[in-house]
N, C-alpha and C positions, 0 to 999 in steps of 0.2 A: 126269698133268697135262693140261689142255687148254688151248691156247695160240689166242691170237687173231691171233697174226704167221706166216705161212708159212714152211714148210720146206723150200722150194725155190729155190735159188739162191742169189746173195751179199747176206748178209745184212747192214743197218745194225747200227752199236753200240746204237741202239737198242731194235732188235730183238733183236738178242742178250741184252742185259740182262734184257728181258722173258721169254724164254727161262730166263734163269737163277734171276731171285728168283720165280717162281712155284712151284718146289719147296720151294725155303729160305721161304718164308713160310706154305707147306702144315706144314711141320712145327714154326711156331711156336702154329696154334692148335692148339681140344681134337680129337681126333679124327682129324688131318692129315687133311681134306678138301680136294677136285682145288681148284686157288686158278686159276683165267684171270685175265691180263691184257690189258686193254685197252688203248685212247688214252694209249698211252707217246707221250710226244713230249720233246727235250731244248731246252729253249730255250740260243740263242747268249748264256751269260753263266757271270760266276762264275768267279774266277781259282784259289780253293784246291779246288776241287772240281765235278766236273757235278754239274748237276741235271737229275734226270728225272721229270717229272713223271706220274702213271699213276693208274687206278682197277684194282684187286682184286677179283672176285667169286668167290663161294663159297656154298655151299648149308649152312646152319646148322640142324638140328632140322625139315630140312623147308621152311625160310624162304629164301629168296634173300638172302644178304646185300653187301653192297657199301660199299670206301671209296675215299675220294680220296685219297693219298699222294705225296708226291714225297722222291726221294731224294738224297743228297749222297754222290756218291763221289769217293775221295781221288783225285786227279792224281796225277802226276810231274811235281813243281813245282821251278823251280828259287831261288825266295824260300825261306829258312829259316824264316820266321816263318809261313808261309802249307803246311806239310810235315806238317799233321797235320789232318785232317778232324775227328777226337776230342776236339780243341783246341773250336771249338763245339759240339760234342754235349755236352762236359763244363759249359760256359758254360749253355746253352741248361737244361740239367738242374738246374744249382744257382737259376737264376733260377725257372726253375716251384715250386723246392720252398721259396725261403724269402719269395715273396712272390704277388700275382696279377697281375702286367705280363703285358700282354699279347703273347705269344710262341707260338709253334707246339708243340704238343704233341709231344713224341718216343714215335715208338709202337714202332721196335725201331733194334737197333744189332748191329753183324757185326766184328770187327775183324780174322776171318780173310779172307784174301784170295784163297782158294780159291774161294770161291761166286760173285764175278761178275767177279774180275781185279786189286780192289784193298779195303780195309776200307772201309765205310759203313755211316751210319743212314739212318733212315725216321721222316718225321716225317709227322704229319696235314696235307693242305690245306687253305691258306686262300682263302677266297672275296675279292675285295674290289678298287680302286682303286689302283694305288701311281703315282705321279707320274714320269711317264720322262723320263730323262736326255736322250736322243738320240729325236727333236728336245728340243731345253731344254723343259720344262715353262713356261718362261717366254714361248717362242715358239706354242707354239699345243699342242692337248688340252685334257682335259679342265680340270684345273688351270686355265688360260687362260681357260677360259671361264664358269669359276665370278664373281660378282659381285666387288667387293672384300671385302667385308665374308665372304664363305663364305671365301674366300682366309684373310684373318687369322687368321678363326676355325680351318681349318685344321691351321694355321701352329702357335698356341698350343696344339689341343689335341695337336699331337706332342710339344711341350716338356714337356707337364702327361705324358704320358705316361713320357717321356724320366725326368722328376724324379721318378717309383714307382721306377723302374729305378734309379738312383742313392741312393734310401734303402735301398738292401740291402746289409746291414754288408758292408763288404771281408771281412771273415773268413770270408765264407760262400764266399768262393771258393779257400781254399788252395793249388790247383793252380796260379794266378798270385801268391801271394804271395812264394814261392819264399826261405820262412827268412826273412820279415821279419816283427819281431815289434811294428812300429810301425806306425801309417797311412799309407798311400802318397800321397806329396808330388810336386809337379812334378817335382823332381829325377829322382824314383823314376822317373818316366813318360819323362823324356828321357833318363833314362840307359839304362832295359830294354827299350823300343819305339823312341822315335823317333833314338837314338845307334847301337843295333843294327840299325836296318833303313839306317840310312846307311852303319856299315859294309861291309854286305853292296853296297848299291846304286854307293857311290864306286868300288868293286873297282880299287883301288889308284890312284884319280884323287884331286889332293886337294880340288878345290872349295871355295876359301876362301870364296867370298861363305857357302855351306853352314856350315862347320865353325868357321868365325870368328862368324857367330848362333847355333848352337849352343852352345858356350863360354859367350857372352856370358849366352844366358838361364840356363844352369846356375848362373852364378855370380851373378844377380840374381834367380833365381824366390824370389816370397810365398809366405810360410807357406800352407798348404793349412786350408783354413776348416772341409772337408768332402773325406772320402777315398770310394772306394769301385771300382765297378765302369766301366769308360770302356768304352761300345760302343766306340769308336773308327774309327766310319763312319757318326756319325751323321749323318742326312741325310734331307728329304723325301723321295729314291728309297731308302729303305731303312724306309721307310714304308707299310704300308698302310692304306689307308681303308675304310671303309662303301661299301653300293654308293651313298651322297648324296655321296660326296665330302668329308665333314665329321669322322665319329666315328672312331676309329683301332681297325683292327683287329686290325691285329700289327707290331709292330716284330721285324726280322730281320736277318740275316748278320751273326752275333758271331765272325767267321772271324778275326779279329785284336785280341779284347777284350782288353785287361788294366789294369790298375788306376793310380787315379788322382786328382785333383780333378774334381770334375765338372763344372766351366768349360773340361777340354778339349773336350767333347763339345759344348756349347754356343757354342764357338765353330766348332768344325768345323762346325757346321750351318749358323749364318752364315754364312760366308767360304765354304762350296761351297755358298748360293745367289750369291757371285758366281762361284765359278765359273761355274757354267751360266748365267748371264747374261753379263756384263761381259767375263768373257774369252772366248766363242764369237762376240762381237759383237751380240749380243741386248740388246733393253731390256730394262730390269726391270719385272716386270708390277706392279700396285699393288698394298698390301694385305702385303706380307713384310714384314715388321719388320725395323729394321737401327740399327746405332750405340748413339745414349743410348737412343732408344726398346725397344728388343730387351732393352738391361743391366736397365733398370727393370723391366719386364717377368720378366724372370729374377729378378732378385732380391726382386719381390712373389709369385713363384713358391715359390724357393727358400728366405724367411723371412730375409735375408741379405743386405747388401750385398756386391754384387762390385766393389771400387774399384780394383783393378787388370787390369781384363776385357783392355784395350791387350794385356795378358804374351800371354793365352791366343791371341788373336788373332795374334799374330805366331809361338807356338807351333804355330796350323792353317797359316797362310803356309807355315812352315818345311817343316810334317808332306809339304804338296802336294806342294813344292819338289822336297823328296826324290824322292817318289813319280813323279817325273817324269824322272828323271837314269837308269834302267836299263831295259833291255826287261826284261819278266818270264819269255819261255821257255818259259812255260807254253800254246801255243795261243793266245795276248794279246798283238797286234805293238803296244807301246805307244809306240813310232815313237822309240828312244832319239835326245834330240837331241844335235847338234853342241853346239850352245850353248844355255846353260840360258834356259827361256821368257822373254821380257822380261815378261809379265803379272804372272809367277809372282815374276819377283825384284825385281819394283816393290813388288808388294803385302808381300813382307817387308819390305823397308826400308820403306816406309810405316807397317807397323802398332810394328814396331821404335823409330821415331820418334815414335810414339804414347805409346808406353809408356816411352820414355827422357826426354818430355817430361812425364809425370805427366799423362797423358789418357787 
């Protein structure tokens, strides 16, 4: 093998890793030819796995060949739901093969954890824009600087992408149906994600404002219109763009998918544009869709009235809420608080009251 990172001294995880999958990738093509890698770099992100991003060269028939990859490997995490890197490779796999959303190709997977220290796959890179959280994408970047009208545009064609993804029959994903032989309903979704990640996260605290709107919505969620697949982090930063800033080029991190109505996802995508707005103290920039504007929109999307959007909304409140009551352990000081955000437990009672008022 020939390596582009030196052997001398103490070396980064980075470097090591580079180190390591350049043999393990030597022997997944024809001929096991010397594999170098290159411009490894990990960026600061991602809570159920690194990512390290790198290019591969190899000499093919004479030809110099090269790809761009980056990798997800499994942590030692201490969220349950977030303990399996597999969990998205599996996600990521059934989406490429029962439909064309656009998603990152998976080009290999290891689940022994002899080769670089833990199991991971390798998917291809993608080129393209994604809208960053910190600063808010609302407060300045590129986002920001787009007109209103490229803003909207956008905005809708993630949704339009979002709704490919959601016409992929729930069936196609088994490994989240786990024995159920019906469409998965709200219920389903706040009983197996969002009732189990609060178990974990309450760790013996009982948080009534929490557990008392949980309840509540279990016992008044609507019939489900439309089952299927819930990225369950959907969001403009989980969004890539064109290099214009306009077309979408991959929607990513299925690190916590499972199944659903697809008004949760639709809602989470709203309510964390206020997040990054409203609650970091940010204006809102123009041009996002929100409220009746956003439901209408959706549901000339979706072919389908959503008359009771209010639930889903107070179901994203909720999902934050949680999300906000435990440090995660894993390298992610998520600054566990004393007391729960006031931001965070205004806007469930607000969307709560939404939806208890018939709005």
């Amino acid at each position: 093998m020939t390596s582009a990172t030196p052997t001398t001294g103490t070396a980064t995880p980075t470097e090591v890793f580079a180190r390591q999958i350049g043999p393990w990738l030597s022997a997944q093509r024809p001929g096991a030819p010397a594999v170098e890698i290159v411009d490894a770099t990990e960026p600061a992100q991602g809570f159920s796995s690194r990512t390290i991003l790198f290019t591969a060269r190899w000499q093919e028939s004479g030809r110099a060949m090269e790809r761009a990859l980056v990798a997800r490997i499994q942590r030692d995490v201490a969220v349950p739901m977030l303990a399996d890197v597999f969990h998205q490779y599996r996600v990521m796999r059934a989406i490429a093969a029962n439909s064309t959303v656009k998603v990152p190709q998976i080009a290999f997977a290891e689940s022994d954890p002899g080769v670089v220290g833990a199991p991971f796959f390798i998917m291809e890179r993608l080129y393209g824009r994604v809208p960053p959280d910190f600063p808010s994408y609302h407060a300045q970047g590129w986002v920001a600087d787009l007109t209103t009208a490229e803003r909207t545009q956008l905005w809708w064609n993630g949704i339009a992408e979002m709704a490919r993804l959601h016409r992929i029959d729930w069936r196609c994903f088994p490994f989240l149906a786990s024995g159920t032989d019906t469409p998965p309903d709200a219920v389903f979704y706040l009983d197996r994600f969002v009732g189990n990640w609060f178990d974990w996260a309450r760790n013996g605290q009982p948080f009534a404002v929490i557990a008392d709107a949980l309840a509540y919505l279990k016992a008044h969620a609507p019939p489900a219109a439309q089952s299927g697949l819930v990225w369950n982090d959907a969001r403009l930063g989980n969004t890539m763009y064109t290099a214009d800033g306009i077309a979408v080029a991959s929607l990513f991190d299925f690190e916590v998918a499972t199944l659903g109505p697809p008004e949760v996802d639709l809602a989470h995508w709203v309510y964390l544009d206020e997040v990054f707005s409203e609650n970091f103290g940010v204006a809102r920039i123009d041009g996002l869709p929100r409220g009746a504007e956003a439901v209408a929109g959706f549901e000339r999307i979706y072919g389908r009235p959503m008359p009771q959007f209010s639930f889903y909304m107070a179901v994203a409140a909720l999902k934050i809420l949680i999300l906000s009551v435990r440090n995660y352990g894993n390298d992610k000081d998520m600054g566990a608080p004393e007391a729960l955000p006031d931001f965070l437990v205004n806007r469930l009672a607000h969307y709560l009251h939404e939806f208890k008022a018939g709005r």
